[in-house]
mmCIF file as gemmi writes it, N, C-alpha and C atoms, coordinates in Angstrom:
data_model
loop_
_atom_site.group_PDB
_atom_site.id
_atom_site.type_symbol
_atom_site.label_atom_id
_atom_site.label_alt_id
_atom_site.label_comp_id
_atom_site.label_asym_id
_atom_site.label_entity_id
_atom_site.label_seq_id
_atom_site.pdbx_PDB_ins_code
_atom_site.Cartn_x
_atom_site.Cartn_y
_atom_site.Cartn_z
_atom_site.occupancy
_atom_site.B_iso_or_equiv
_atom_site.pdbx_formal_charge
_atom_site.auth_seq_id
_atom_site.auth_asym_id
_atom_site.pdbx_PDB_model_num
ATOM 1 N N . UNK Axp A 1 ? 11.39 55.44 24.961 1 0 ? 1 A 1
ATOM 2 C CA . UNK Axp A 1 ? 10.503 54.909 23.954 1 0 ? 1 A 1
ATOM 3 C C . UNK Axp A 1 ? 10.972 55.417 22.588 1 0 ? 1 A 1
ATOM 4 N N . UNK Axp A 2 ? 10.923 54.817 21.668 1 0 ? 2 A 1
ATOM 5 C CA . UNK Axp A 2 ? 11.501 54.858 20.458 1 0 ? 2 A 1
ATOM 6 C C . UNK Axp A 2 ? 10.333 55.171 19.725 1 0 ? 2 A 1
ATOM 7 N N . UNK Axp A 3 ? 10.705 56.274 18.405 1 0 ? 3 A 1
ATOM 8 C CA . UNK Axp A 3 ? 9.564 57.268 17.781 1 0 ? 3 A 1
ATOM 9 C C . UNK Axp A 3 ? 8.367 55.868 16.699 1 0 ? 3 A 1
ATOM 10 N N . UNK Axp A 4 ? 9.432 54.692 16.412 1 0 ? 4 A 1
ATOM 11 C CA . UNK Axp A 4 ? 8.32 53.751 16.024 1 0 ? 4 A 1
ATOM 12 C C . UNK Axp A 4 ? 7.81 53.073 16.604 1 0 ? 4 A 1
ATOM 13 N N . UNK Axp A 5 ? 8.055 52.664 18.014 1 0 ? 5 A 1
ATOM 14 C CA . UNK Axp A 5 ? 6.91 52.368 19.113 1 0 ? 5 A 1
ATOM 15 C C . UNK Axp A 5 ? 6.058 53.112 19.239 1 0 ? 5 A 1
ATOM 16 N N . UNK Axp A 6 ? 6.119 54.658 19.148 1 0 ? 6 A 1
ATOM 17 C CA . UNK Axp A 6 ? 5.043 55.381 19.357 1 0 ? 6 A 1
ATOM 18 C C . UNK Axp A 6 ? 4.104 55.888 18.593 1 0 ? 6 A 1
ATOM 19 N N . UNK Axp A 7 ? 4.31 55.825 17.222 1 0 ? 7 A 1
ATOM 20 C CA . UNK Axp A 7 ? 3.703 55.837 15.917 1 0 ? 7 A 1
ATOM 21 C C . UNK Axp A 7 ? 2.782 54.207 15.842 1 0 ? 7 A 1
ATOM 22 N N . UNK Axp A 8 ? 3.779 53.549 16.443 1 0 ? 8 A 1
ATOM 23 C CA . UNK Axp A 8 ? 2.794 52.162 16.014 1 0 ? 8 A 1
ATOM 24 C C . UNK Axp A 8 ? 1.906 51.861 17.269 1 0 ? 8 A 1
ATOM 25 N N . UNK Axp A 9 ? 1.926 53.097 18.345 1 0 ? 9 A 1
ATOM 26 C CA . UNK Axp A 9 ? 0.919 53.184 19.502 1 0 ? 9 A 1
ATOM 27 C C . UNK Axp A 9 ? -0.297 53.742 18.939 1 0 ? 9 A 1
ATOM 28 N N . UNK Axp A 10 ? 0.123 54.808 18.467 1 0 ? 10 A 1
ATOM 29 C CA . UNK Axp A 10 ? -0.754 55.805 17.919 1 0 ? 10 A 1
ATOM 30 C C . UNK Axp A 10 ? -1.979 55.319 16.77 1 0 ? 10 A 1
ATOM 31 N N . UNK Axp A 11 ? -1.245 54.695 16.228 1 0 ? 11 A 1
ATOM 32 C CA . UNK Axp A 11 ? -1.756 53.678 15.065 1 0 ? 11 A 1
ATOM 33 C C . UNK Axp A 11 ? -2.502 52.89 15.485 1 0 ? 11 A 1
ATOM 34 N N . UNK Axp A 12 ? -1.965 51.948 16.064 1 0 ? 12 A 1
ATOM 35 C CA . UNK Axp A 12 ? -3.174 50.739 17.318 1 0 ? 12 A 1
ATOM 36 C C . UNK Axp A 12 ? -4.407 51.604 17.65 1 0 ? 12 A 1
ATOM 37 N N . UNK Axp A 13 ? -4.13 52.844 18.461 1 0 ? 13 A 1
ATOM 38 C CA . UNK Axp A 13 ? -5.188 53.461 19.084 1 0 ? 13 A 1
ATOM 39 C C . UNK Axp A 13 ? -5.877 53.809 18.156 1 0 ? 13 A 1
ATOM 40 N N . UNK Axp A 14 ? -5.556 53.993 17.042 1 0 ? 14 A 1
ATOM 41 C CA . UNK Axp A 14 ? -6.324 54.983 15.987 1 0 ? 14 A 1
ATOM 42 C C . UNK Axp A 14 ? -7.329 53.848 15.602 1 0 ? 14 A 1
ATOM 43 N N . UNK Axp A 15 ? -6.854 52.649 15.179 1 0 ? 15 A 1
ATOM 44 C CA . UNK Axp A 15 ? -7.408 51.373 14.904 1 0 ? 15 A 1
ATOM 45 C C . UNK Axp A 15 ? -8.405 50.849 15.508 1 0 ? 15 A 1
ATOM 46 N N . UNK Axp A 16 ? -8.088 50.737 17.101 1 0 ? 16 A 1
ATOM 47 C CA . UNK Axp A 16 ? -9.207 50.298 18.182 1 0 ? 16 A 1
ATOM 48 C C . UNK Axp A 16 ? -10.491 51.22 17.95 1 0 ? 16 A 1
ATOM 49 N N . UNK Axp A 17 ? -10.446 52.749 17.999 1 0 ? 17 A 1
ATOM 50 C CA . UNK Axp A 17 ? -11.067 53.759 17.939 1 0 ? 17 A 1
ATOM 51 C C . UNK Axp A 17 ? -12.11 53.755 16.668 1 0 ? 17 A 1
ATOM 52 N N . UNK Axp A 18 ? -11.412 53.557 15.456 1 0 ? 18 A 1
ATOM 53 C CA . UNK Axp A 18 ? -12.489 53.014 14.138 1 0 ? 18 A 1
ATOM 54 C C . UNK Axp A 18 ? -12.843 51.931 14.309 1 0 ? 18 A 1
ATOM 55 N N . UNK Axp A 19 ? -12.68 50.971 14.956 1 0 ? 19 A 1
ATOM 56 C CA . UNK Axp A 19 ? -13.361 49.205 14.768 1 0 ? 19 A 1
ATOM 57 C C . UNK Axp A 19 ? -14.578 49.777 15.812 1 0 ? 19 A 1
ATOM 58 N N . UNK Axp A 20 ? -13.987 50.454 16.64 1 0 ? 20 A 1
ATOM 59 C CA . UNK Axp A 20 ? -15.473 51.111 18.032 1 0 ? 20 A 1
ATOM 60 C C . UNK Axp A 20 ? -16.787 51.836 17.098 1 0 ? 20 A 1
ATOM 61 N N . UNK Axp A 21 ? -15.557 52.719 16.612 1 0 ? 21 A 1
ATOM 62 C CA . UNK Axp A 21 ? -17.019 53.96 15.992 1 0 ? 21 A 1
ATOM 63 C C . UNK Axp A 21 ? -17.601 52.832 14.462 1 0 ? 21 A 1
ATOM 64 N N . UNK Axp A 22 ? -17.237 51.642 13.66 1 0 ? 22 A 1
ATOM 65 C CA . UNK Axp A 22 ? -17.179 51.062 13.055 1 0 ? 22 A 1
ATOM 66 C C . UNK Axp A 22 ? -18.548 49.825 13.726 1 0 ? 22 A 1
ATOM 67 N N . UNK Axp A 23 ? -18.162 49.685 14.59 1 0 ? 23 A 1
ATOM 68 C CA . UNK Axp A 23 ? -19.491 48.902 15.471 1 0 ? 23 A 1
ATOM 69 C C . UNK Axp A 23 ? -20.651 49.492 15.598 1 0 ? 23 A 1
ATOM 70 N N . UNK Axp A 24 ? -20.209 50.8 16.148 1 0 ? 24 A 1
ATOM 71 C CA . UNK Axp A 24 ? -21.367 51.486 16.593 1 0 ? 24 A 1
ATOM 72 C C . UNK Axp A 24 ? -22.663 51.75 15.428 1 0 ? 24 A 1
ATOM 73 N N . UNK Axp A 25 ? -21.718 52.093 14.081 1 0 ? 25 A 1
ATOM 74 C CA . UNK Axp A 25 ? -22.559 52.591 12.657 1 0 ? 25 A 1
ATOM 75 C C . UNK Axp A 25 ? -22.969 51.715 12.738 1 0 ? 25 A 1
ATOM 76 N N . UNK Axp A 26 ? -22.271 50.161 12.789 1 0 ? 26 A 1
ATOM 77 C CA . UNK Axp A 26 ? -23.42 48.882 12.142 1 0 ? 26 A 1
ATOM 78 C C . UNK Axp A 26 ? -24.113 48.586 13.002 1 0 ? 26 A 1
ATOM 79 N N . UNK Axp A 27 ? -24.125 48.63 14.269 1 0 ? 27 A 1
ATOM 80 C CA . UNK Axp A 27 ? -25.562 48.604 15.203 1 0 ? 27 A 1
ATOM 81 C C . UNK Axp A 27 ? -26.7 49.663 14.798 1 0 ? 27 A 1
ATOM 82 N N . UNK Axp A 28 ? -25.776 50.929 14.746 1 0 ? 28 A 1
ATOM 83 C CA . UNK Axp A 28 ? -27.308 51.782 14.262 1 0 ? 28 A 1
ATOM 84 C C . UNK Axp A 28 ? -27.913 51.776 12.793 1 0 ? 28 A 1
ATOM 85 N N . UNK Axp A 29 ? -27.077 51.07 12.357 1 0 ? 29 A 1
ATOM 86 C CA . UNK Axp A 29 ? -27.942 50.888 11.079 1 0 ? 29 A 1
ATOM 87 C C . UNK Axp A 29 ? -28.36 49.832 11.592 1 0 ? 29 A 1
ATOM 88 N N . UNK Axp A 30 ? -28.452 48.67 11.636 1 0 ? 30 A 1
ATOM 89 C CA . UNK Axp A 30 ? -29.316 47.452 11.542 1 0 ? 30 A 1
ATOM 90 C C . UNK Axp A 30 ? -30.476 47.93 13.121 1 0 ? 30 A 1
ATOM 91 N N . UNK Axp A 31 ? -30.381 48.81 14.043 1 0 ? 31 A 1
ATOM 92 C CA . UNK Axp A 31 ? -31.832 49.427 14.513 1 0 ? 31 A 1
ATOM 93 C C . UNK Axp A 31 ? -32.527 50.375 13.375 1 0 ? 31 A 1
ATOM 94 N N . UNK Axp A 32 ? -32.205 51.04 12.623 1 0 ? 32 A 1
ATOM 95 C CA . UNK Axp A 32 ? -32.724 51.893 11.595 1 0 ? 32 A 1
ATOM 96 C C . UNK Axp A 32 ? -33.337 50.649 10.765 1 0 ? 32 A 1
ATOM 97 N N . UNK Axp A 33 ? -32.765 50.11 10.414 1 0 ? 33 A 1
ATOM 98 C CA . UNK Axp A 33 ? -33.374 48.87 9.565 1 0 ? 33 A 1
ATOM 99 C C . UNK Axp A 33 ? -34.514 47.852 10.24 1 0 ? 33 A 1
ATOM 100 N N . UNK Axp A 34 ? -34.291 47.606 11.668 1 0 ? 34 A 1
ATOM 101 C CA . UNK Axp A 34 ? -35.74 47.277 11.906 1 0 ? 34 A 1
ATOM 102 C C . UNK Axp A 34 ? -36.414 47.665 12.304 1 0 ? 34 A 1
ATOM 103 N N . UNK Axp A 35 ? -36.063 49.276 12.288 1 0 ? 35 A 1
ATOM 104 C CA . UNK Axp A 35 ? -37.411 50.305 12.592 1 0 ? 35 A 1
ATOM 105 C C . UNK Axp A 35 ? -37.351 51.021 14.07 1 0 ? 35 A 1
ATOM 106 N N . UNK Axp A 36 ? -36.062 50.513 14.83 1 0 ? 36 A 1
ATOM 107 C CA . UNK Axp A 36 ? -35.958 50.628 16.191 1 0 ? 36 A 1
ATOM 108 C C . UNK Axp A 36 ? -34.979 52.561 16.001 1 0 ? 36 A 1
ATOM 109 N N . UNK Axp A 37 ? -35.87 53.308 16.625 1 0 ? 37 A 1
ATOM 110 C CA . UNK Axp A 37 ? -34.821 54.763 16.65 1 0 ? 37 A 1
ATOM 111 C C . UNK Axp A 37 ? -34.348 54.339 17.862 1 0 ? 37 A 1
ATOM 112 N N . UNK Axp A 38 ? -33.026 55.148 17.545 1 0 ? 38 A 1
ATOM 113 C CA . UNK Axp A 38 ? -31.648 55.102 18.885 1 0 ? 38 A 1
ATOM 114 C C . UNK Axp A 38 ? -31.67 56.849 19.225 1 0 ? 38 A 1
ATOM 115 N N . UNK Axp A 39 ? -32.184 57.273 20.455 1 0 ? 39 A 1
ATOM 116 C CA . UNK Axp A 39 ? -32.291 58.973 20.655 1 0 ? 39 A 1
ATOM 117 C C . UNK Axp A 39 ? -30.686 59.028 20.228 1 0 ? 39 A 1
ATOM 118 N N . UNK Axp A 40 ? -30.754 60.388 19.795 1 0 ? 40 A 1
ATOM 119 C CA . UNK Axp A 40 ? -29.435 61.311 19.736 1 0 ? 40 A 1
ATOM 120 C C . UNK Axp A 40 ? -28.74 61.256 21.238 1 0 ? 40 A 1
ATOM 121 N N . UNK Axp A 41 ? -29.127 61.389 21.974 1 0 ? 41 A 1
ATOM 122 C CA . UNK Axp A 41 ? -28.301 61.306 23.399 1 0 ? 41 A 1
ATOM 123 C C . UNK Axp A 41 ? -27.433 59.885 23.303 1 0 ? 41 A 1
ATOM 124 N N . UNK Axp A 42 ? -27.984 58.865 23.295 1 0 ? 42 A 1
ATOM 125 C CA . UNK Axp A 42 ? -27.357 57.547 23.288 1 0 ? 42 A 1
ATOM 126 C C . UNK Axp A 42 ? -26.23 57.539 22.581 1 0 ? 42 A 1
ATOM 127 N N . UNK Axp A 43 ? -26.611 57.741 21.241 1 0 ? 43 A 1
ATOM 128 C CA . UNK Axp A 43 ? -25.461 58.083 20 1 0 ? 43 A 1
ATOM 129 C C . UNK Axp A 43 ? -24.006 59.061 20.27 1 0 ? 43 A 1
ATOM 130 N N . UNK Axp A 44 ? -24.432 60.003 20.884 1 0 ? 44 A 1
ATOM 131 C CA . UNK Axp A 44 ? -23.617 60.741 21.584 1 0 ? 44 A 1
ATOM 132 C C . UNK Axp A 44 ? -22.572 60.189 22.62 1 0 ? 44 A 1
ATOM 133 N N . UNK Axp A 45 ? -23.404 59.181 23.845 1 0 ? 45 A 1
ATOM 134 C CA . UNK Axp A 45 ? -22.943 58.505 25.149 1 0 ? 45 A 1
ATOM 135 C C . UNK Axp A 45 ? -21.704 57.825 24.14 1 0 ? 45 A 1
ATOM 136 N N . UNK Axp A 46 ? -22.396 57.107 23.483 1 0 ? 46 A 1
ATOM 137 C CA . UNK Axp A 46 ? -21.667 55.718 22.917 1 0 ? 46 A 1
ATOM 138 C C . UNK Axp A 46 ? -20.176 56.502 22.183 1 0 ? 46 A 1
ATOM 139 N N . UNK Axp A 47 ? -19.959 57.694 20.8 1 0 ? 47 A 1
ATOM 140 C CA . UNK Axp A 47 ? -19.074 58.283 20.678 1 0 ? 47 A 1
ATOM 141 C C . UNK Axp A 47 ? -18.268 59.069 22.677 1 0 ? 47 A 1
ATOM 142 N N . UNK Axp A 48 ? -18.645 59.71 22.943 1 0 ? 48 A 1
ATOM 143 C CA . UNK Axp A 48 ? -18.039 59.847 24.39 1 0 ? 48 A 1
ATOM 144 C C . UNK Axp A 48 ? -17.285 58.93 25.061 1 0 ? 48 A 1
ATOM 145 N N . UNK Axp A 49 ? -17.796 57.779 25.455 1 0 ? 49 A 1
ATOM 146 C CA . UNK Axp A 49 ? -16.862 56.209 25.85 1 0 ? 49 A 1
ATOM 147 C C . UNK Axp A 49 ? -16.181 56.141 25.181 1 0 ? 49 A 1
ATOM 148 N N . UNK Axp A 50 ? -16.045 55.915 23.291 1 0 ? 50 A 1
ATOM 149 C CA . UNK Axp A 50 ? -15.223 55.519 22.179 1 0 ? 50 A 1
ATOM 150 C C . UNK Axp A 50 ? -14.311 56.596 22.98 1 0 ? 50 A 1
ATOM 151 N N . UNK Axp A 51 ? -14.362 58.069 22.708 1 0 ? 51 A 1
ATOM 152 C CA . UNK Axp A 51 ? -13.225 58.97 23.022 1 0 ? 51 A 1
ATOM 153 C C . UNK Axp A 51 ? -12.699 58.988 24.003 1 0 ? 51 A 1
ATOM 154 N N . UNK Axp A 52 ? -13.1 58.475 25.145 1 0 ? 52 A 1
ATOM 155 C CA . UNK Axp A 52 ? -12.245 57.92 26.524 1 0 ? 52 A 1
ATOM 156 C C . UNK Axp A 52 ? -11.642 56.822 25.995 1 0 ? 52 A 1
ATOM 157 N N . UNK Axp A 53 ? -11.985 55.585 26.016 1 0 ? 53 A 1
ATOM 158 C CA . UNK Axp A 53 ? -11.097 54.352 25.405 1 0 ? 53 A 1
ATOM 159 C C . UNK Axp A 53 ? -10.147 55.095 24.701 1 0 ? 53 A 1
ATOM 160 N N . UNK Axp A 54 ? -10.121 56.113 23.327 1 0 ? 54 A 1
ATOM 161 C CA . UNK Axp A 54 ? -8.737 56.415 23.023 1 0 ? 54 A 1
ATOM 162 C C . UNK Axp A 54 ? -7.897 57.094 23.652 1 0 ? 54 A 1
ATOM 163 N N . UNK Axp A 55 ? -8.735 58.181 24.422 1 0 ? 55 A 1
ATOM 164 C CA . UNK Axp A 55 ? -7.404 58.968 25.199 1 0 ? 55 A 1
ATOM 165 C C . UNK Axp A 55 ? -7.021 57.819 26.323 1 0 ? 55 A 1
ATOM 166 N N . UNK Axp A 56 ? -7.486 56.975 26.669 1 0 ? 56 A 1
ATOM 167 C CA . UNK Axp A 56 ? -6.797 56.132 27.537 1 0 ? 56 A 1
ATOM 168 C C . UNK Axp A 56 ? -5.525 55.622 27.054 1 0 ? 56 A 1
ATOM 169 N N . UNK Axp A 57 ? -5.786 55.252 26.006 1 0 ? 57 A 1
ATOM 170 C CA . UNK Axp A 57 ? -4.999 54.038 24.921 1 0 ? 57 A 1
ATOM 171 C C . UNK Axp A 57 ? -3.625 55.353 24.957 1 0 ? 57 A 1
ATOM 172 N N . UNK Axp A 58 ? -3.934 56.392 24.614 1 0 ? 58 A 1
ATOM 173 C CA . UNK Axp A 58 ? -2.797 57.397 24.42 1 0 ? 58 A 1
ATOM 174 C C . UNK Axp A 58 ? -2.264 57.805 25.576 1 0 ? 58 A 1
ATOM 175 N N . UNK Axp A 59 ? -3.073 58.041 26.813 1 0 ? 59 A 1
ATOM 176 C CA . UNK Axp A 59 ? -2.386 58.175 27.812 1 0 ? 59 A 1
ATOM 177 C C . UNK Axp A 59 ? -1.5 57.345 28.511 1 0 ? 59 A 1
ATOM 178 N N . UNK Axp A 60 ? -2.046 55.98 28.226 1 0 ? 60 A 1
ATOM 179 C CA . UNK Axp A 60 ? -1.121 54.697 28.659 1 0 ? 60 A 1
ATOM 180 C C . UNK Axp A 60 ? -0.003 54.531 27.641 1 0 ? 60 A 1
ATOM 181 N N . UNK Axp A 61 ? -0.175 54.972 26.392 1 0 ? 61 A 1
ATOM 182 C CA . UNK Axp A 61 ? 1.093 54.694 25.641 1 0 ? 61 A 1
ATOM 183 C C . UNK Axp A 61 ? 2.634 55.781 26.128 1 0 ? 61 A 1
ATOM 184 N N . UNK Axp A 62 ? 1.968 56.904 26.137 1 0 ? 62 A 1
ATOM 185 C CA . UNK Axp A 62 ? 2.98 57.913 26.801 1 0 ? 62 A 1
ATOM 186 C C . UNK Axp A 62 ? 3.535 57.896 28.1 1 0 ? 62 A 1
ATOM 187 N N . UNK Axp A 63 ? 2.607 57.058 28.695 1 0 ? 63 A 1
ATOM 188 C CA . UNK Axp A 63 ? 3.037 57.289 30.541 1 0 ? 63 A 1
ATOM 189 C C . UNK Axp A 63 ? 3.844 55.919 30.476 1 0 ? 63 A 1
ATOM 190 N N . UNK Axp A 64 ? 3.119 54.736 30.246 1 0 ? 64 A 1
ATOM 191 C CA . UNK Axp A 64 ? 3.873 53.613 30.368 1 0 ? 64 A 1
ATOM 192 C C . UNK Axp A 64 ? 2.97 52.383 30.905 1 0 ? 64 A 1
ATOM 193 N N . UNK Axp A 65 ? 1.572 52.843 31.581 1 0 ? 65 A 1
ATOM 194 C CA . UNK Axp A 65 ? 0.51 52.414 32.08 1 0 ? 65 A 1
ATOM 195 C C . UNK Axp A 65 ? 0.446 50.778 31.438 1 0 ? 65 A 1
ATOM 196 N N . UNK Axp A 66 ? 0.282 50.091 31.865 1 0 ? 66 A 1
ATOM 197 C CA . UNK Axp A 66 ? -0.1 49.199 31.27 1 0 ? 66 A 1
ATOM 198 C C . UNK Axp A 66 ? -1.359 48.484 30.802 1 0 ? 66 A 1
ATOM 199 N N . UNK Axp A 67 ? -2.208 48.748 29.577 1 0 ? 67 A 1
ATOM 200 C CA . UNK Axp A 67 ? -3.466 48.493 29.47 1 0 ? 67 A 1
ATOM 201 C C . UNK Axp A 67 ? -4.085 47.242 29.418 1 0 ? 67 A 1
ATOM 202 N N . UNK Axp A 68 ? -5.198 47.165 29.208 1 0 ? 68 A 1
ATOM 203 C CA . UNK Axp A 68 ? -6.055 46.102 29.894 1 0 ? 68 A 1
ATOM 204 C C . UNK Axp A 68 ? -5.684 45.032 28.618 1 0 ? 68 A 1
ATOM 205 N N . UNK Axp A 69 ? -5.435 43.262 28.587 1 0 ? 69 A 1
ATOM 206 C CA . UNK Axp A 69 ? -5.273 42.385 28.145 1 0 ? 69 A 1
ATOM 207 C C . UNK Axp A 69 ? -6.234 41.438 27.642 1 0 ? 69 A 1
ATOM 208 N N . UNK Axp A 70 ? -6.708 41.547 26.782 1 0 ? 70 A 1
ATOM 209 C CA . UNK Axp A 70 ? -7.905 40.672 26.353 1 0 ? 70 A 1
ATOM 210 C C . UNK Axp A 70 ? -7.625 39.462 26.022 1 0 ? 70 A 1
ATOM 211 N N . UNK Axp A 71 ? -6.576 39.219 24.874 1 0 ? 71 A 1
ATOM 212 C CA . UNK Axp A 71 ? -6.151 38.331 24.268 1 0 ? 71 A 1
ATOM 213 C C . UNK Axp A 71 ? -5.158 37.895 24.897 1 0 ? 71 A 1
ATOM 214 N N . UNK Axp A 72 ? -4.761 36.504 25.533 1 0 ? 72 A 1
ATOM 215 C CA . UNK Axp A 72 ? -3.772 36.036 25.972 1 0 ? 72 A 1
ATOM 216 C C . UNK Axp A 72 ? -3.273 36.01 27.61 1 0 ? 72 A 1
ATOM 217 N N . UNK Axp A 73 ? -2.54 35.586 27.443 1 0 ? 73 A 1
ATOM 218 C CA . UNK Axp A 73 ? -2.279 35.633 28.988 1 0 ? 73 A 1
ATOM 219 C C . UNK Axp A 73 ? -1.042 36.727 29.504 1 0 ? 73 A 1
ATOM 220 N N . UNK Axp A 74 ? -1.264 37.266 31.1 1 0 ? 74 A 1
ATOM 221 C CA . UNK Axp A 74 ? -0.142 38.025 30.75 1 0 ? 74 A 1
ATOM 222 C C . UNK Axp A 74 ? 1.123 37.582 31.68 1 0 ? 74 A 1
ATOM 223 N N . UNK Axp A 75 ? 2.167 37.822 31.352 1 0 ? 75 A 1
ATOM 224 C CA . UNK Axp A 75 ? 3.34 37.424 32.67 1 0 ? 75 A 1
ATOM 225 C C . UNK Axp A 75 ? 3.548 36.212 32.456 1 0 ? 75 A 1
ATOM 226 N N . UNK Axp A 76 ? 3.969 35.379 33.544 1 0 ? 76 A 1
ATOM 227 C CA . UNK Axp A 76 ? 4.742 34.129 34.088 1 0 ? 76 A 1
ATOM 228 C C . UNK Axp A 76 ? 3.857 33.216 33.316 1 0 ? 76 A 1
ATOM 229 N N . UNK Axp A 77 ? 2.84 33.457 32.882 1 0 ? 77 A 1
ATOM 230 C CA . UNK Axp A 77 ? 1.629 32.035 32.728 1 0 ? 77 A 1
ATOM 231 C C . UNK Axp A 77 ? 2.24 31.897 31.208 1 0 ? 77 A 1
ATOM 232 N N . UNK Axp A 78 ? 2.865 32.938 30.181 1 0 ? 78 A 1
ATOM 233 C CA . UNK Axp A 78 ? 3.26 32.349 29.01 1 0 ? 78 A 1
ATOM 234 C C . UNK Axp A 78 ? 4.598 31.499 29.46 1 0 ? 78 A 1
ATOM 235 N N . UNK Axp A 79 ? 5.124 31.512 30.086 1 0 ? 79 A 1
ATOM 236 C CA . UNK Axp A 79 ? 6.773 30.855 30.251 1 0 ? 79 A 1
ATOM 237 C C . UNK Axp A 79 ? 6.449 29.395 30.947 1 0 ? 79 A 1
């Protein structure tokens, strides 16, 4: 693996990781805004998952793992 594949892994992950914790703020603000409290435990759960999703993202970039495909198809079905 080449050091700018892995910088531009690192980067992705870093990315996925703020659009997560980036969701999460604007859900809890718009419950703060209609009055709905979210306990501190929840808030917590929800950062915890975010930090698995990244160490995943990093563990699959280093090992070679291949992670999960949202967008697109994968293999033989593009050809």
């Amino acid at each position: 693996m080449s050091l700018s594949g892995l910088v531009l892994g690192v980067i992705n992950a870093a990315i996925v990781v703020a659009i997560l914790l980036l969701i999460g703020a604007i859900i809890l603000w718009f419950c703060s805004w209609m009055g709905i409290a979210v306990p501190g435990n929840v808030q917590k759960g929800y950062i915890a998952v975010v930090a698995l999703i990244g160490l995943y993202l990093i563990v699959a970039l280093l090992l070679g793992i291949p992670s999960v495909r949202i967008i697109g198809a994968a293999g033989p079905l593009l050809a």
